[in-house]
N, C-alpha and C positions, 0 to 999 in steps of 0.2 A: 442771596445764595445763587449760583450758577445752574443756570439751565443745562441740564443732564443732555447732552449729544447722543442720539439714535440715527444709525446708518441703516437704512432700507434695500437689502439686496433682493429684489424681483420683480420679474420681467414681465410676470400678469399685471398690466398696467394698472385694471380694479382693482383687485388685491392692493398693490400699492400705493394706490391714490388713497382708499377707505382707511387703509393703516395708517398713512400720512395725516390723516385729518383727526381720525381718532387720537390719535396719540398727542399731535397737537394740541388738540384742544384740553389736554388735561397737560397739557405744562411742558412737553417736551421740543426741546429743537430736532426737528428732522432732517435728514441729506438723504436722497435719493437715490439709487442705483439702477439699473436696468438688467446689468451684469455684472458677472464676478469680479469680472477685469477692471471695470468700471469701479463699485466696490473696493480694490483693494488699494485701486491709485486714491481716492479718495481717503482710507485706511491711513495711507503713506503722507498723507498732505494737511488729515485736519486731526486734530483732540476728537477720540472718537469714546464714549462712554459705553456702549454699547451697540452689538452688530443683530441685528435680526437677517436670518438670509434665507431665500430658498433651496430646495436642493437640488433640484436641477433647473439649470440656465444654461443657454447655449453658451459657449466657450467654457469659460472657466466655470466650475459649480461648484455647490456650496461644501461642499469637504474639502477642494482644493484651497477655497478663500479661508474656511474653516482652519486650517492647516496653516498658510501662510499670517493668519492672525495670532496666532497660538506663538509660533515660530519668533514672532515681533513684539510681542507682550501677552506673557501670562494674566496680565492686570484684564487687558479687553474682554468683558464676557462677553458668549457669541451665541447665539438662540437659532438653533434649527426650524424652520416655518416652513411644513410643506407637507404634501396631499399624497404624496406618487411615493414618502418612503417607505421599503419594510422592515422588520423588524432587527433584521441586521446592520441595514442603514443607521438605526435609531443606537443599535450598540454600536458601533464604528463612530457612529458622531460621537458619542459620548466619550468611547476612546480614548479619541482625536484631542477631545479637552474642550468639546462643547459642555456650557452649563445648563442648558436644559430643551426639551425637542416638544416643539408646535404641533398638533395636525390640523391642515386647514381639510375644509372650510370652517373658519373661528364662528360657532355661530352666536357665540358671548363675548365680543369684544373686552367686556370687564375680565375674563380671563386671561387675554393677551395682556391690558394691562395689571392685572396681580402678578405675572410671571416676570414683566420688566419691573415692575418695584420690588421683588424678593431678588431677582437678581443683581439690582443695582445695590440692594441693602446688603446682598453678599459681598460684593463686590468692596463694599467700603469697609463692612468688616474685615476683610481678608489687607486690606492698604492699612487698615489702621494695624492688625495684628501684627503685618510686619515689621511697623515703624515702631511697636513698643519692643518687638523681639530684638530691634538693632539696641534702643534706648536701653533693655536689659542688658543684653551683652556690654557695651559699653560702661554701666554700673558694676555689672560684676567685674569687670575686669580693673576697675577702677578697686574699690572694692580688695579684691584678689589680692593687687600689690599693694593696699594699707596694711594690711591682716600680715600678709610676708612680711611686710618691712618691721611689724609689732612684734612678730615673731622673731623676727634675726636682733631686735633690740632686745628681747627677754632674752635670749641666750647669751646675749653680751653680758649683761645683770649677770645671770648666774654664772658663766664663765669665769667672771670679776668676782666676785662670793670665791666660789673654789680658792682662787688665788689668791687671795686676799684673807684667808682663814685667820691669821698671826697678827693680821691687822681689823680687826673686829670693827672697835667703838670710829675710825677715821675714815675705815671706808663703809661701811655698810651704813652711816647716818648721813653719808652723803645722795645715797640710792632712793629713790619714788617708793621701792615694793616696802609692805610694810613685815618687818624682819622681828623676831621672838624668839629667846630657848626656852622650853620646858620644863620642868622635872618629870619625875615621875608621880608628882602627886599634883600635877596639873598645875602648878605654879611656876608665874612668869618669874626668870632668876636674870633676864635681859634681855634688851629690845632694844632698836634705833628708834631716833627720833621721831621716823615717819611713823610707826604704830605708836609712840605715846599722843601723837598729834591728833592721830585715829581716835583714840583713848577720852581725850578731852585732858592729858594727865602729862606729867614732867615723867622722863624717865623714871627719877628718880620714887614717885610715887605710886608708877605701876608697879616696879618689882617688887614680887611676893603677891600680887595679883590674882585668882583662878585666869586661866585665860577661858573657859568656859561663859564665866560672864560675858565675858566682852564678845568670842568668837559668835558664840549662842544663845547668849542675854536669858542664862538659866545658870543654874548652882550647881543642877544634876547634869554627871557624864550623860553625852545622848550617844545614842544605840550605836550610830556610823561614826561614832568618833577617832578621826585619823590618828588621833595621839596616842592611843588606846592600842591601836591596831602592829603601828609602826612598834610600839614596845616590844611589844608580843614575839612579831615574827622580823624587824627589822628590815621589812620592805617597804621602800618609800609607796606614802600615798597622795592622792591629790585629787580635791574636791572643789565643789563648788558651792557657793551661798550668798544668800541675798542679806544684807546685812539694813534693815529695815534704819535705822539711828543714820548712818552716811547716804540712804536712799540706793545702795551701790550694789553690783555683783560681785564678789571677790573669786577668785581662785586662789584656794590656799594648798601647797604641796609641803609636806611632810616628812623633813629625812631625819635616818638616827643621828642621836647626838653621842659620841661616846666618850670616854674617859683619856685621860693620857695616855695609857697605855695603848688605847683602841680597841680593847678588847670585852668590855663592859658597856651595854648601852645604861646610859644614864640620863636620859632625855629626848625632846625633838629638838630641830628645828623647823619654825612656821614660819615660809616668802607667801605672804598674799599679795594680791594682786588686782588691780583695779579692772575687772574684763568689760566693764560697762559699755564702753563702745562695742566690741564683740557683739555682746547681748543683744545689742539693738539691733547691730546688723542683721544677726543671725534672725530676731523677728521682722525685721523689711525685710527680709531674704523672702522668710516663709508669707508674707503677703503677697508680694510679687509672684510666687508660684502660685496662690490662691488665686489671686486676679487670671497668672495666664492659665491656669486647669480652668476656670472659669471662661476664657475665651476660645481657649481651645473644645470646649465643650459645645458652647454656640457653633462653632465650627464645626463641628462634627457632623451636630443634629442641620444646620441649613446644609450638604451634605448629603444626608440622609432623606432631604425633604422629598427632592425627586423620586427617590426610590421607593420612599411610603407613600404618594401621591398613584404610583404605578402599579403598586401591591392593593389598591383600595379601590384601582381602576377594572381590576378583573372581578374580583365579587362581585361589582356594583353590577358589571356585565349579565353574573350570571340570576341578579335580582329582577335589572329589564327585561331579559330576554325570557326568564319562567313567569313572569305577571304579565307580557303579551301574552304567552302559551297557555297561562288561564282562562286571559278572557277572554282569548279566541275559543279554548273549549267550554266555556259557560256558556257563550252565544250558541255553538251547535247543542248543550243541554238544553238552553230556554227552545229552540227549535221544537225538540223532541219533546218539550212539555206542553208548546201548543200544539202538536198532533195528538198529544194526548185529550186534550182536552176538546179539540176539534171532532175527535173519532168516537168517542165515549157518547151514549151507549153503541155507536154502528161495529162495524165491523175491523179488529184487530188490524186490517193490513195494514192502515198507512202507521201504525205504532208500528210495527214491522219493520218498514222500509223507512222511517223515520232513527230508529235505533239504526238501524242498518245504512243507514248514511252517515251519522253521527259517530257512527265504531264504538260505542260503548263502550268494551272490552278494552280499546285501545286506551280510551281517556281513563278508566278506572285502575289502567295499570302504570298508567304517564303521569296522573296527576298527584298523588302520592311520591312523586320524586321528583318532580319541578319543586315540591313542597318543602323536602328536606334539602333539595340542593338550594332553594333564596334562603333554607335556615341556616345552612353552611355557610353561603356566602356574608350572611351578615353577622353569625360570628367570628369569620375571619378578619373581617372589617373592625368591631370591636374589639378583638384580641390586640391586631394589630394600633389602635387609635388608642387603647388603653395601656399596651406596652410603652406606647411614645411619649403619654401623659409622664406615666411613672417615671421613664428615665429621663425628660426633660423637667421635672418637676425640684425646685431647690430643694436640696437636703440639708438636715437637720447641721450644726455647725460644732455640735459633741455626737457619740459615740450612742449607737440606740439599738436595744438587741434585734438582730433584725435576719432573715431565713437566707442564704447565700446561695441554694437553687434557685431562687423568685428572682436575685439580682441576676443573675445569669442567663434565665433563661427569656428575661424582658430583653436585654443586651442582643443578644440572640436575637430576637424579634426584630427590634428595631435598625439592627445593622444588615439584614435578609440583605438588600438590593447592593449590598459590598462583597456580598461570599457566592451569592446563588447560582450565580454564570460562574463560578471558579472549584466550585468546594462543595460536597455534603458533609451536612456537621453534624453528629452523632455522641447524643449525650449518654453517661452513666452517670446520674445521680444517686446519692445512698441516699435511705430513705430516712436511716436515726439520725440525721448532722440537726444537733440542737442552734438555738438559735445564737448569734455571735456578736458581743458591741463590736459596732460599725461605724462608719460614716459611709451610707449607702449610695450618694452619689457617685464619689469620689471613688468607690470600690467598684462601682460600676464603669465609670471610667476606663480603670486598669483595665478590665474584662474586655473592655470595646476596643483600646489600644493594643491589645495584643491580640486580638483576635482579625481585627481589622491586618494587622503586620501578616498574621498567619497565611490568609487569605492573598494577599500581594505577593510573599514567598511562592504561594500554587502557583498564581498567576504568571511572574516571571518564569519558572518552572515550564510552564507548557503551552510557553509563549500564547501565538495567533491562536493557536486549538478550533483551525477551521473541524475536528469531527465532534466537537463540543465534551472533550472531555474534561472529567473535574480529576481535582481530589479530594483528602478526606482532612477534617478535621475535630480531633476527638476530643469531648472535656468532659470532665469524674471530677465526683468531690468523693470525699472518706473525709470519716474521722475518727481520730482516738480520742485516749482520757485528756488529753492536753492542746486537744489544735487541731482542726479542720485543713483539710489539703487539698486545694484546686491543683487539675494538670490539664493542660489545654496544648495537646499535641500535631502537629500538622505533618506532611510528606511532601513538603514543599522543596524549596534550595539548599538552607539551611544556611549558618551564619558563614561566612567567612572566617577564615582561620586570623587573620588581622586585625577584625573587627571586634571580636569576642573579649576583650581585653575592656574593651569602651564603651560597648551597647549601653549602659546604662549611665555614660556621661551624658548632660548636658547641650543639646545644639550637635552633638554628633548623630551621625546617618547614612545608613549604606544607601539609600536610594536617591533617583536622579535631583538634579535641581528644581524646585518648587512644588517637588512632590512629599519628600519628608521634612518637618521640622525640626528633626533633632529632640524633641522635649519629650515624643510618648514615653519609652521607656525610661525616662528617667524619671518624670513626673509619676507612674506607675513604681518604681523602686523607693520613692519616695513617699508614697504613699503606704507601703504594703511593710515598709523599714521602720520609716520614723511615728507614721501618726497610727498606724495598728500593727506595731511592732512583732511584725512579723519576717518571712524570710521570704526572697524572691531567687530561683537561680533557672539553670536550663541546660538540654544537655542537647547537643545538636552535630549533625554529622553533613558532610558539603554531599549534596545532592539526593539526601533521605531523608531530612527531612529536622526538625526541633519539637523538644517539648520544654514548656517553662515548666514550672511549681511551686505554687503559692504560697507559702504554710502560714494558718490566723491563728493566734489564740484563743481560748476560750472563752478568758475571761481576760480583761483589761488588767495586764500584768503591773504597771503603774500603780493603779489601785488596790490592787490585790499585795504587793507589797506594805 
């Protein structure tokens, strides 16, 4: 395997040299830098895997190299290393399109090194992601035009049919589809060769037939029976069935058959159809989306990592900072309990002046809230570390009754360092929403990709926002007797009037290059359509703002049938 290339921009020679050696010695090839300038010629001349830089060098510094790496490939991640930035620095670099920011002094080397192996591993997921999203595209498109072309030959078939009515038994046993009249007492009265072939039978021995046997390998009319139906009201139908005996899917469509005159029906006609290829596809299809909601989820959460790393780094702050303040005011109590013990029996004063240096007062009224604020901090820390479990955790691969505020508001949780600089998000949950089959990863998903889009919408909306203003973004559940309803509202840009047509195509995307992939929304409509057959839409106006709305069922309408 290839030694991973780390480019060293800084001009603290120690710093550099210690990073140089560390790094080395656990497997990596180093190139050295002293300056930006230096740095970015180097950038331009060798295979570089990764940039670690400081942020201020003389000449050129590290936002401007930052910036011209970015500029030359999105692929290069770039790591901010440095002691002098603040906290605007830290967001501008990230901006910028740094993957994640250093503060020296490193005094755990194995730190530096966990940050360059989570960012290289980013790194190659994000190469690999793109190389299967071309490899997809290319399938489906490949794909696309079999399915067309299948399609423009079934029309030819049926075309030929129409025309051909006068001429039955010459042209229609010449035809793949497998062709049947009916009665009305469900008896084949003729059929081409391709369905007696189907049959196992000579024409001449299927007619007079049930077609029930054969279509449904039962005696009894079944419930959805197209032949039944088409009688009735003379509207063509067309179904589909697996026909367990040829191992095959069919599509079988149903038209009246009527009499000479035309004016009586007196039977069907049944074109089945062999959709087996179809069928397959259409389950690769739905792998390939499981696979990429699957990678795209990895992606998400590495993503995310910095920003839960950051959310976990202020508790932890206010856990040190109140257990110094303890047992610096323990040390002034043990004080005041050896003058206790020093003075006892003499005389009160140095208890006196002993409390009275200690401030008694002061620590009885301080220490009761260092106490609740390290309990705060560390169940912020757990809220937020058990949010991330849950929604990084695989989900179940059927449908499991499961509470749709809890996905929400974990999602919520863990996406904080994607909305927090742009947006306050402001829930209405109802409290009676029973619980709903699911597939709770996947539904969570949806939540993170349209909320994360929401979030971007503010963001372009109020551009740079040097006075640091947000906006809002609101999400309610309700439910009735029939269906639970998410709406997750923003006052962001709002969709484009062009765009609105597409959002939830495939690979389409209003945002810049290598920032959208085109799949949220889709994989999201895909999810909320086909596999909890429900409904997705949204109502959005240019520069006020969108609201989607999600509507679930109650209950698994598939089975409930």
């Amino acid at each position: 395997m290839t030694q991973p290339t780390i480019l060293l921009a800084e001009d603290d020679i120690f710093v550099r040299k210690s990073m140089h050696s560390f790094l080395k010695n656990n497997g990596y090839a180093i190139l050295e830098a002293e300056s930006g300038s230096e740095a970015w010629k180097l950038c331009q001349e060798k295979k570089i895997d990764l940039v670690l830089t400081d942020l201020r060098m003389p000449g050129m510094d590290g936002l401007e190299l930052l910036t011209r790496v970015v500029q030359k490939s999105r692929e290069i991640p770039v790591v901010i290393v440095s002691g002098v930035g603040t906290r605007n620095d830290v967001i501008e670099a990230l901006r910028l399109g740094a993957w994640g920011y250093i503060t020296k002094p490193i005094e755990d080397m194995n730190f530096l090194l966990h940050t360059v192996e989570q960012v290289l591993e980013r790194s190659q997921l994000r190469i690999k992601l793109r190389e299967r999203q071309q490899w997809l595209e290319e399938t489906v498109k490949k794909r696309t035009e079999e399915l067309e072309q299948e399609i423009r030959e079934r029309k030819a078939v049926e075309q030929m049919i129409s025309r051909a009515k006068q001429e039955w038994e010459r042209t229609v046993d010449a035809m793949p589809a497998l062709i049947a009249l009916v009665d009305h007492e469900q008896n084949i009265i003729r059929l081409n060769k391709a369905m007696a072939r189907a049959m196992g039978m000579t024409p001449a021995e299927a007619v007079g037939k049930k077609c029930c046997f054969y279509m449904h390998h039962s005696g009894i009319l079944p419930e959805n029976c197209p032949h039944h139906k088409v009688l009735m009201d003379g509207e063509p139908r067309t179904i589909e069935i697996y026909d367990p005996v040829q191992e095959k899917y069919l599509e079988i469509h149903v038209e009246p058959f009527y009499d000479t005159v035309g004016k009586t029906r007196i039977g069907t006609v049944h074109i089945a159809t062999d959709i087996t290829p179809r069928k397959k596809a259409e389950q690769e299809k739905e792998k390939l989306q499981t696979k990429l909601l699957h990678a795209q989820k990895l992606e998400a959460v590495g993503q995310l990592a910095a920003g839960i790393a950051h959310e976990i780094n202020t508790p932890t702050q206010f856990i040190s900072t109140n257990i110094d303040f303890l047992e610096e005011s323990f040390r002034d109590m043990a004080t005041v309990m050896e003058a206790l013990q020093n003075s006892l029996p003499e005389t009160p004063k140095p208890v006196q002046e002993a409390f009275e240096e200690a401030d008694w007062e002061y620590l009885a009224e301080e220490i009761p809230q260092a106490i609740s604020q390290s309990r705060e901090g560390v169940q912020r820390v757990t809220s937020i570390v058990q949010a991330m479990k849950e929604f990084s955790h695989p989900g179940s691969k059927d449908k499991v009754p499961a509470d749709i505020n809890k996905i929400i508001e974990t999602t919520i949780t863990v996406s904080r360092n994607e909305w927090k600089y742009l947006a306050e998000v402001i829930t209405d949950f109802a409290d009676d929403i029973p619980q709903i089959p699911c597939l709770v990863d996947e539904m969570g998903q949806v939540i993170l990709n349209i909320l994360v889009n929401a979030a971007h919408a503010i963001g372009e909306k109020i551009g740079d926002n040097p006075n640091g203003e947000k906006g809002t973004i609101r999400i309610s559940t309700r439910a009735d007797d029939s269906h639970v309803e998410i709406q997750i509202q923003d006052n962001g840009t709002g969709i484009p009037e062009h765009a609105r047509n597409r959002i939830f195509d495939p690979f389409f995307t209003t945002k810049e290059v290598g920032r959208g992939t085109g799949q949220g929304l889709a994989i999201a409509h895909d999810v909320v359509t086909e596999k909890h057959e429900g409904t997705i839409t949204f109502e959005t106006e240019k520069g006020v703002g969108t609201t989607f709305t999600i509507r679930l069922p109650l209950k698994n309408q598939t089975t409930s049938q």
